[in-house]
N, C-alpha and C positions, 0 to 999 in steps of 0.2 A: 637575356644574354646567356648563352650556354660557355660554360667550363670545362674543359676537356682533361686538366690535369688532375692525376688522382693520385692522392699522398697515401703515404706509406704507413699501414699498421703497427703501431708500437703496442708493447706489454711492460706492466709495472705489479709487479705484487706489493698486492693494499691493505691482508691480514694473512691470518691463519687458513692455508691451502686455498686462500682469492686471488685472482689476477686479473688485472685492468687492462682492455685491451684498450685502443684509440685511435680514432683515424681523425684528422684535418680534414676539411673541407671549404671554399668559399661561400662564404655568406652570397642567396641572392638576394638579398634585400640591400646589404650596404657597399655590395663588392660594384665596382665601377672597371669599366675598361682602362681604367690609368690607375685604378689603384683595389685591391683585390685585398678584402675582410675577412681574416681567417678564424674557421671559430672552430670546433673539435666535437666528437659524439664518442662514443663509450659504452663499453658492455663490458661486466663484471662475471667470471668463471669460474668455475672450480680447478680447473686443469689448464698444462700449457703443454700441452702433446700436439702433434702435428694436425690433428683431429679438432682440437679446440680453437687453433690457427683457422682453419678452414671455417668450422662455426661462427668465430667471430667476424672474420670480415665478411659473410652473409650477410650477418647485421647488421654491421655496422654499416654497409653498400645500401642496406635497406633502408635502414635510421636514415642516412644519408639523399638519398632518393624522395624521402618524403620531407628530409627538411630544404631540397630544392625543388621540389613542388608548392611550398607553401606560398609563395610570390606569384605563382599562375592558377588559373581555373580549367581543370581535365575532370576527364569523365573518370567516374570511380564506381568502381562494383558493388553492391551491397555487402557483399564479404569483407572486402578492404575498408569499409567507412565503419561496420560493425565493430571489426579490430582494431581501429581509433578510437572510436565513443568507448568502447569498456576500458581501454587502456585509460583515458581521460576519466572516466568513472572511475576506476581502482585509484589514480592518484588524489581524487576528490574524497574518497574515502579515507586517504591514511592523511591529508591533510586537518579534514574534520573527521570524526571516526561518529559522533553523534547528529552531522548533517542529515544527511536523506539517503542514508545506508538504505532502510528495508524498501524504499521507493526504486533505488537501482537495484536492488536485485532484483523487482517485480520485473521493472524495464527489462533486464536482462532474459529474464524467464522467457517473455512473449517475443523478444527479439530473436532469440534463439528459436523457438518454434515457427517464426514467421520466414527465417529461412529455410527450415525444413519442407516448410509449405511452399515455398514458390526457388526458382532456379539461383544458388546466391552469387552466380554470375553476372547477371544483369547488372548491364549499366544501370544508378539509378539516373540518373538524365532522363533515360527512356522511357521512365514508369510515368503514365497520366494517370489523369483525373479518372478516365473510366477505367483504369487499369483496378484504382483502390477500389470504385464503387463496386465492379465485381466482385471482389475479392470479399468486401467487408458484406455486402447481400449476401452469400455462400454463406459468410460465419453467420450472420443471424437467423439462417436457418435452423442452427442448432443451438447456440452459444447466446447468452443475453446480452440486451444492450450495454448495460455495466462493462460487461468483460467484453467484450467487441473494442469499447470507450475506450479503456485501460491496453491493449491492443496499440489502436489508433494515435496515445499519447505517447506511449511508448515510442513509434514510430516519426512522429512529429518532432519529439524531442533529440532524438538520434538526427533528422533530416535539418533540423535546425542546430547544432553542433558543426553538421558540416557546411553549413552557410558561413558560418561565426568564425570559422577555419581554413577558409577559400576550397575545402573541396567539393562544396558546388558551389551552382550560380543561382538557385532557388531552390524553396523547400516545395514537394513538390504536391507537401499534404495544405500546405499552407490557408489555401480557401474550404478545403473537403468539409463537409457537415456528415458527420453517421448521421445516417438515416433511423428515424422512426418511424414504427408501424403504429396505425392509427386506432384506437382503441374504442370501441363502446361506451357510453358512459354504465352499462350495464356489465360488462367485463371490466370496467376500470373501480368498480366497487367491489367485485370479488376480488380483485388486483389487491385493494389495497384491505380487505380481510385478510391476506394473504400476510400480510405485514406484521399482523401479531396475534398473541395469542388470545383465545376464549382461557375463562377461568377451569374447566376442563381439561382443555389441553394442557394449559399451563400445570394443573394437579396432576395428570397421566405421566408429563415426562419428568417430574422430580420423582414422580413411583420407580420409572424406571432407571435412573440414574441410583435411589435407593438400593434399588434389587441387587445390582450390583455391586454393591458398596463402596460405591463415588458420593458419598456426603463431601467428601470436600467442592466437588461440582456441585451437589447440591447447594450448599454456602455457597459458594461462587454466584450461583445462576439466581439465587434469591435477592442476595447483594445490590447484583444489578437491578434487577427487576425492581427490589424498592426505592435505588438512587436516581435508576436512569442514566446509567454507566455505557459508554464503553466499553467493550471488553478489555483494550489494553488500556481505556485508565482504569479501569477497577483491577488490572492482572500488576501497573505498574504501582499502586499504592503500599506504602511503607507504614509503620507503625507511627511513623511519629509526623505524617500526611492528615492523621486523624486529631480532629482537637478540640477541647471541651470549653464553652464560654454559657456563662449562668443557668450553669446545669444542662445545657442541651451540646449536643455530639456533632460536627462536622467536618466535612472531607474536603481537604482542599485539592481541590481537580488542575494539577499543573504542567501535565505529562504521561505520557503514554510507553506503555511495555516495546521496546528492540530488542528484535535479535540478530547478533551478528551470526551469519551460517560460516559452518563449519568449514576451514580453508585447510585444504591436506589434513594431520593429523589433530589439529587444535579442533576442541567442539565447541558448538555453537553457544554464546553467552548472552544473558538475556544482561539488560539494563535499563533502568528508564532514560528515556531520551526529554529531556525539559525542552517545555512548553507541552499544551495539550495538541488539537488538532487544529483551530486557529483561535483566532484573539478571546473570541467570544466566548470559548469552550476550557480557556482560563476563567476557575470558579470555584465557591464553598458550596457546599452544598448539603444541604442540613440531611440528620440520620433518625427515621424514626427507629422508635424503643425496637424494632425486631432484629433493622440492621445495627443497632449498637450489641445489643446481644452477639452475634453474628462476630462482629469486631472483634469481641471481648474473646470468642474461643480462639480466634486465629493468631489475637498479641502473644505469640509463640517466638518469637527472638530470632525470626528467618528471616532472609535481605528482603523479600517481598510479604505482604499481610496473608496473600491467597496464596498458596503451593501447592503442586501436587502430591498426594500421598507416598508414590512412587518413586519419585526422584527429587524431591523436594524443591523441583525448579518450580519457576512461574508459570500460572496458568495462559496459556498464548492463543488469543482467536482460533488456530491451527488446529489444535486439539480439544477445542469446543467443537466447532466444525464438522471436525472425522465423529467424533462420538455423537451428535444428533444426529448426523444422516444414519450412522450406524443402529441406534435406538429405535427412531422414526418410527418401523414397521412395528414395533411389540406398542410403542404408545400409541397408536393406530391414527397416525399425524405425515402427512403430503412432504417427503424429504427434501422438496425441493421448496416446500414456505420453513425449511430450518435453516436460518441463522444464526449466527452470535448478534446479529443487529434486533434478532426478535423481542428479547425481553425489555431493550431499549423502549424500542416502540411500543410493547403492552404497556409499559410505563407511562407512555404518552396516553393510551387509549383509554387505561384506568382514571388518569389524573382527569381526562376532557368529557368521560361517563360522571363523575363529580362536579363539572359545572368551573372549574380550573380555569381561569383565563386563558387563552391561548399564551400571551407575552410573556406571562408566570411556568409558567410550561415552556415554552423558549428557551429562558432565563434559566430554568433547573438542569435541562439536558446540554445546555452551551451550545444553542443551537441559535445565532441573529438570523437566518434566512437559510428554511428548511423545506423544499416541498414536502418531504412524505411527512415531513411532523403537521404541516399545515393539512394533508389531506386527510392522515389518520381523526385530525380532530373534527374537521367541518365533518369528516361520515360518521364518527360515530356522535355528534351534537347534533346531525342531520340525524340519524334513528331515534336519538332523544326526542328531536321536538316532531315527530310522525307519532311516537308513542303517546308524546304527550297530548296531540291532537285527539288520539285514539281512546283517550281516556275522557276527553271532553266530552268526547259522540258518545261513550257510554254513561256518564252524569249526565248530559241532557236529554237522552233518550231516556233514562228511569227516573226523571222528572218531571219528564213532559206531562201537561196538564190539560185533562183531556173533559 
């Protein structure tokens, strides 16, 4: 049922140099042709000059327009659906401030790129199925599947918002599978070399992280390396996360380092966000004597255990990241196998060269169901028992009795 009456904007000043502007509207959901549900929309200003006048009832004609749209199903541009899902995101955030903050701003990141990449006038109605598979074969030309994935969820998540919202009528990612390229089992072994470090490399890039006199990364990256951390739970752990029971040291793993980014002049504030990454990765985690040492220099009385020398914030994925790629070339190590996930994973590859249960190994990284933990360990337990074969054929070959 369309309304053609349009009420009149009022102003109220609400504080200190605030004015409220307001317009009325009919409800289309509870307004009836015999009886018409009035309900009101709002925009808050600095000013009440003829100019602010004009600004607000934009607005509030806009505000208005989309709240008489919510009762029907129209076609909407990727522009206009993006400027709903962030708006819905911004108030998701000041609602929980420790929910899935660092997750929308990723969202946000690749959503914003992904209109730069394609027209953000399109209907999305119009967009198919082969529309995304082009689009997402182009990015895998360059771009990994990982970050393709994160892309595509990004997208999924926004296209399902507007299902949840009546501004569409399907999502239109809703069946899409990203595509994978099919691997060798000979490339899928240097694949997952690729995953972590030789004890080499692992010695080369604390040199160079030394050289420059990043010991505190040094601690940091060793940390990990012997717990099997995370970088933001080892970046989000506090002094008093650590704790001693019959003489032996451990870490209780409950949470992970946020950062809220920087909005106008406030800067960005790190926090730990509780819980870790899911249920499983809730855990103690015992500390041998090198990372209790380790510990012991950092109980320095700052909100987090690890910090950086420089500004004495928390050490954040971010800035692991930039400084590996950045080192890479002088530790004469492939920039693109540096992660902050690396030492995780050498952790795993160490522990499963010592004959480490896989479950026990599991259980230590807070991993219940991991492919790359599960592949790290079967290749290097598969090189294990090829050596050990190899050493068979050499005792029986200077045995043999002739």
């Amino acid at each position: 049922m369309e309304y053609q009456k349009e009420y009149a904007v009022t102003m109220s000043k609400v504080g200190k140099g605030k004015y409220q502007y307001r317009q009325k509207y009919p409800d289309p959901l509870l307004s009836t042709s015999d009886k018409i549900v009035l309900k009101a929309v709002t925009v808050t200003l600095t000013k009440k000059t003829s100019q602010a006048w004009q600004q607000a009832r934009a607005i509030l004609k806009e505000k208005i327009a989309r709240k008489m749209s919510a009762g029907k199903i129209s076609s909407i541009t990727l522009k206009q659906l993006k400027e709903y899902y962030f708006e819905y995101l911004d108030k998701q955030d000041k609602i929980n401030k420790d929910s899935k903050y660092q997750s929308h701003y990723i969202y946000k990141s690749h959503l914003n790129i992904f209109l730069n990449d394609v027209d953000p006038s399109i209907i999305v109605e119009n967009m198919t199925m082969p529309y995304f598979k082009r689009y997402f074969d182009k990015m895998l030309e360059t771009k990994s599947w990982s970050y393709a994935n994160v892309r595509r969820a990004a997208l999924w998540n926004m296209f399902d918002f507007g299902v949840g919202y009546g501004y569409l009528n399907f999502n239109p990612l809703q069946n899409f599978r990203l595509r994978k390229l099919e691997i060798s089992q000979s490339d899928l072994d240097v694949n997952i070399e690729d995953k972590y470090l030789t004890d080499d490399e692992y010695h080369r890039l604390l040199i160079e992280f030394k050289k420059r006199g990043r010991n505190d990364y040094v601690d940091f990256i060793q940390f990990l390396y012997y717990m099997g951390l995370r970088v933001g739970e080892g970046g989000s752990l506090r002094v008093k996360d650590i704790v001693k029971n019959n003489g032996r040291y451990y870490a209780n793993i409950n949470g992970t380092l946020m950062k809220r980014h920087k909005s106008g002049n406030k800067r960005g504030e790190f926090k730990k966000k509780p819980g870790a990454k899911s249920e499983s990765s809730n855990r103690q985690v015992y500390l041998p004597p090198e990372a209790v040492e380790i510990y012991k220099r950092h109980d320095l009385g700052h909100k987090f255990l690890f910090v950086k020398k420089t500004t004495k914030n928390a050490i954040e994925t971010g800035s692991i990241n930039r400084y590996l790629k950045r080192i890479a070339a002088d530790a004469k190590i492939n920039p693109d196998k540096l992660t902050s996930h690396i030492f995780r994973h050498t952790h795993v590859s160490k522990l499963a060269e010592q004959g480490v249960p896989l479950e026990m190994i599991k259980k230590r990284v807070g991993h219940s169901d991991s492919k790359i933990t599960e592949e790290i360990y079967y290749h290097i337990t598969g090189k294990a028992r090829i050596n050990f074969e190899h050493q068979i054929d050499i005792f029986s070959k200077k045995s043999k009795f002739k």
